[in-house]
C-alpha positions in Angstrom: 20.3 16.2 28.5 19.4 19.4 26.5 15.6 18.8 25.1 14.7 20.2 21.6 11.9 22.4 21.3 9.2 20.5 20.4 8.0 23.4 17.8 11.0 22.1 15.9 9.2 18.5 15.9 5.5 19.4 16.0 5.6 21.3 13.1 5.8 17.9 10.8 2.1 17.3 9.8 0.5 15.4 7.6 -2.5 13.4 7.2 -5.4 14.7 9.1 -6.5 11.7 12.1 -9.8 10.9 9.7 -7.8 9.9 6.9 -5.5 8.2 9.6 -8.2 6.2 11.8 -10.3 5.6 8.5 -12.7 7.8 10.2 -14.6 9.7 7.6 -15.2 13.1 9.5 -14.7 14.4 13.2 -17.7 15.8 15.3 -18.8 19.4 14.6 -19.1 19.9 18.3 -15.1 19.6 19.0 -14.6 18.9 22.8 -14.0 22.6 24.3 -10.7 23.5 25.5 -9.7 25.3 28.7 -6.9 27.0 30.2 -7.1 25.4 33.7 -7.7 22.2 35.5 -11.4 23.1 35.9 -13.1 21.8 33.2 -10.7 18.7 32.5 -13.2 16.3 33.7 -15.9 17.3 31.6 -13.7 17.9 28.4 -12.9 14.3 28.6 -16.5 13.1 27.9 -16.8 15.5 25.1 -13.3 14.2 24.2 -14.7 10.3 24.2 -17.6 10.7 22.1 -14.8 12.2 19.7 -12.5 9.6 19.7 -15.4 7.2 19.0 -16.9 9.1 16.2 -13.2 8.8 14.6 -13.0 5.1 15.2 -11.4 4.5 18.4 -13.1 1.5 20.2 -14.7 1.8 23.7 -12.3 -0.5 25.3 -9.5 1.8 24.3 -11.2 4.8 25.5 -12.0 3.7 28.8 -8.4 1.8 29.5 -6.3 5.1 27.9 -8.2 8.0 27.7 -10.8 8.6 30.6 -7.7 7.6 33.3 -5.7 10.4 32.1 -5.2 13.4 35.0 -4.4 17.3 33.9 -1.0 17.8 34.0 0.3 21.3 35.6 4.2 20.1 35.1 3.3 19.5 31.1 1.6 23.0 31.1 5.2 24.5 32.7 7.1 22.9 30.4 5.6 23.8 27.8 5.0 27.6 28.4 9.1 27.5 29.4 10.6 26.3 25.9 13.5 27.5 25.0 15.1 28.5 21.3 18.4 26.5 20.1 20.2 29.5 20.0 23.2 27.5 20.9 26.6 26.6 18.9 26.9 23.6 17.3 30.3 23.1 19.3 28.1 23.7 22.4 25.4 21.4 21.2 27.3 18.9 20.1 29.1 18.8 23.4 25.2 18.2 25.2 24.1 15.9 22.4 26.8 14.2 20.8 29.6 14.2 23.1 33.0 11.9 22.8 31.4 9.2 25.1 28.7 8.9 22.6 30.9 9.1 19.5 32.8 6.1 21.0 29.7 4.1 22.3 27.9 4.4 18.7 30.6 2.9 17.1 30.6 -0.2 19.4 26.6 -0.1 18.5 27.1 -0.2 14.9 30.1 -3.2 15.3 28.1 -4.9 17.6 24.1 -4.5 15.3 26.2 -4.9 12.0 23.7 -7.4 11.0 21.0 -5.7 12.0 22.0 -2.2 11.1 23.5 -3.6 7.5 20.0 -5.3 6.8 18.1 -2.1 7.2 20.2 0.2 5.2 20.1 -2.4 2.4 16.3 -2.4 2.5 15.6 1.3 3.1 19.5 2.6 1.8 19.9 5.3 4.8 23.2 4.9 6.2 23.9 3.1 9.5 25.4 6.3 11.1 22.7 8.6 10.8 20.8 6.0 12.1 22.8 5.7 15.2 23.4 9.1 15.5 19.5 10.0 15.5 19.3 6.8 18.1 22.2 8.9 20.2 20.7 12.5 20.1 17.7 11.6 20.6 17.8 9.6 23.7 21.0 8.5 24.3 20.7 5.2 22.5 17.5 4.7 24.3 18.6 5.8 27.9 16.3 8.9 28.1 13.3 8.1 26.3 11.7 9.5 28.7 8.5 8.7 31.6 5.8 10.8 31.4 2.6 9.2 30.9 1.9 9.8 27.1 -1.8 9.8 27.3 -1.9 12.1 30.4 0.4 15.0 28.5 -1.2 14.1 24.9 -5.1 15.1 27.0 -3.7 17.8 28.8 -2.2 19.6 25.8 -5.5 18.7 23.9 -7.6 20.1 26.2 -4.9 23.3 26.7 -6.2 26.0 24.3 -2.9 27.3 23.1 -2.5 24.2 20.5 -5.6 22.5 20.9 -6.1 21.0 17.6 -2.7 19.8 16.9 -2.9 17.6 20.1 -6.2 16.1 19.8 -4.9 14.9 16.4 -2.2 13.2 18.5 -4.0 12.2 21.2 -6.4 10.4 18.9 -3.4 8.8 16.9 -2.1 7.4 20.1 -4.9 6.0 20.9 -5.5 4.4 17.2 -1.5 2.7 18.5 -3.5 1.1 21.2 -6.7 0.0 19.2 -4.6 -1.6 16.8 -2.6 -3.8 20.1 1.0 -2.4 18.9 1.0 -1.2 22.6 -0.6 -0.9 25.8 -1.9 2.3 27.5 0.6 1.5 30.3 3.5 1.0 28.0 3.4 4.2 26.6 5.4 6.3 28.7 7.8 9.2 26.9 8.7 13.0 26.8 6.7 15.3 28.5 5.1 16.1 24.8 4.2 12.7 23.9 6.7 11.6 22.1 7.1 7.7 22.3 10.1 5.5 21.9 13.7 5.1 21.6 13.9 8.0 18.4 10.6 10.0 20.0 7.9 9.3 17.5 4.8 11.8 17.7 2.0 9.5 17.6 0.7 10.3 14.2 4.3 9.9 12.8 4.0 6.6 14.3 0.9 5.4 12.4 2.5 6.7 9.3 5.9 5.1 9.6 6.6 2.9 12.1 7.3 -1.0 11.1 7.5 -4.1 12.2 11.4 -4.3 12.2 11.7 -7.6 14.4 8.5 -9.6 12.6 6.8 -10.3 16.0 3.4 -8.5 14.2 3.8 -4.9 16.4 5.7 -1.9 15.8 7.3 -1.2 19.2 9.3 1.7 19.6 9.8 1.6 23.3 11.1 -1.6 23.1 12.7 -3.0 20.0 15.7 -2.0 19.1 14.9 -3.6 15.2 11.7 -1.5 15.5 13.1 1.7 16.2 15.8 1.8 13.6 13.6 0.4 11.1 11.1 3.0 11.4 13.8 5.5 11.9 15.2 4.6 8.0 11.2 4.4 6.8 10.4 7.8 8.2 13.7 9.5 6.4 13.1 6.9 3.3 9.5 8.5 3.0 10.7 12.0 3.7 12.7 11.8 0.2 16.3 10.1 1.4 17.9 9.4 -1.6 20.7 5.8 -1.6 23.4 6.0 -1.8 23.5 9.8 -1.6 25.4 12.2 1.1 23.8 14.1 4.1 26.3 16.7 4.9 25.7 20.4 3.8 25.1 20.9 0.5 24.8 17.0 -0.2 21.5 16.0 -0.9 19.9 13.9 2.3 21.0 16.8 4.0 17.6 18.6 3.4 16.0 15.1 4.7 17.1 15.9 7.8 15.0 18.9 8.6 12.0 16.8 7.9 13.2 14.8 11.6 14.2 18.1 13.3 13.1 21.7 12.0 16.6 23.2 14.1 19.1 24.0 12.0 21.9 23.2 14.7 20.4 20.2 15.4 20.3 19.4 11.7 24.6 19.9 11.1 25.1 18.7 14.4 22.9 15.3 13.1 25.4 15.6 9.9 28.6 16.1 12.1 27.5 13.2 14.9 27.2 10.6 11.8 30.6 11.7 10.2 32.0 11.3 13.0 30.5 7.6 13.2 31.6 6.8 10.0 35.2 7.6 10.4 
């Protein structure tokens, strides 16, 4: 399945990881970055004593951080993005193809309850929903396997974005601390995004929510969780009830809040439709 860029996704930020962690301010002496495996080991003790000056307990850091191994296959993939400079009739063939059209529809008959009693509470519309839920992972098929912890350190420690990933890494981590997950658990794409609709971890402090009432936000796992936080993150991004999402309607503009790729964004608005019918 054709990957978005993760520019396209990493480029939603918000809170800094103090005001997230309730930390007050991060240490002066940031753990140094490097460009090779070299100095891994030794950025991850400067990398500890960060995460527990910004709140993160010592039981988290030794169970999720200091196991974590550099990663030369998250260092290739990320050096070899590619633009969408693709058609929406291409893309839509990659990531919203007949076989999905059809299968979301028996989602949405077969979650009505489910899928009515979020849109009533949040009033996003059952097909985007779904239609996020299909792009993103195929309904959860492809959420991916990577480690989470081992890319989130190894793009932390990787000068090119340094800062933006230890903000991450540190919000993943924060996900363990407060027992929504376990270190093992979190598995997903190769640039840490977790769950069924690929969360960046600080996305997931903001707006994940305990859809199924079992007291964790689990987006790997529950299906209530992941559409729930889905509707919460577009509700909070300024989703209006009741109102369209196709060009020129206006939840459309919602939409590049999830995805920053404009023929992600009408191929979103197309998949839905589509749904709908």
């Amino acid at each position: 399945m054709l990957r978005r860029p993760k520019f396209a996704r990493l480029a939603a930020a918000g809170m800094t990881v103090a005001m997230l962690l309730g930390a007050a301010v991060l240490p002066a002496n940031a753990a140094q970055c490097g460009n090779s495996a070299a100095g891994f080991d030794q950025w991850k003790q400067q990398m500890a004593r960060e995460a527990a000056a910004a709140g993160i307990s010592q039981r988290t850091i030794q169970s999720a951080l200091m196991p974590t191994r550099y990663s030369n296959k998250v260092i290739s993939l990320d050096r070899n993005q590619h633009s969408m400079n693709i058609s929406l009739e291409a893309f839509m063939q990659r990531r919203a193809p007949q076989s999905f059209v059809n299968k979301g529809k028996r989602i949405i008959q077969q979650n009505a309850g489910l899928l009515n009693s979020i849109e009533q509470r949040y009033g996003v519309q059952k097909e985007i929903l779904v239609a996020i839920w299909g792009m993103e992972t195929g309904f959860g098929a492809n959420s991916g396997n990577m480690p989470v912890f081992s890319s989130l350190a190894t793009l932390s420690y990787d000068c090119r974005r340094s800062a933006f990933f230890t903000e991450e890494l540190l919000a993943a981590l924060a996900i363990v601390d407060r027992g929504d997950m376990s270190p093992d658990q979190m598995r997903g794409a190769w640039a840490g995004e977790i769950g069924q609709t690929q969360f960046l971890a600080k996305n997931y402090l903001r707006f994940a929510v305990d859809g199924d009432g079992n007291g964790r936000r689990d987006l790997i796992r529950s299906k209530a969780d992941v559409l729930a936080s889905t509707a919460n993150f577009l509700r909070q991004h300024g989703w209006r009830p009741g109102a369209g999402y196709q060009q020129g309607q206006p939840n459309f503009a919602v939409l590049r809040e999830w995805n920053r790729a404009g023929v992600y964004q009408k191929a979103l608005a197309l998949f839905a439709s589509k749904l709908a019918g």
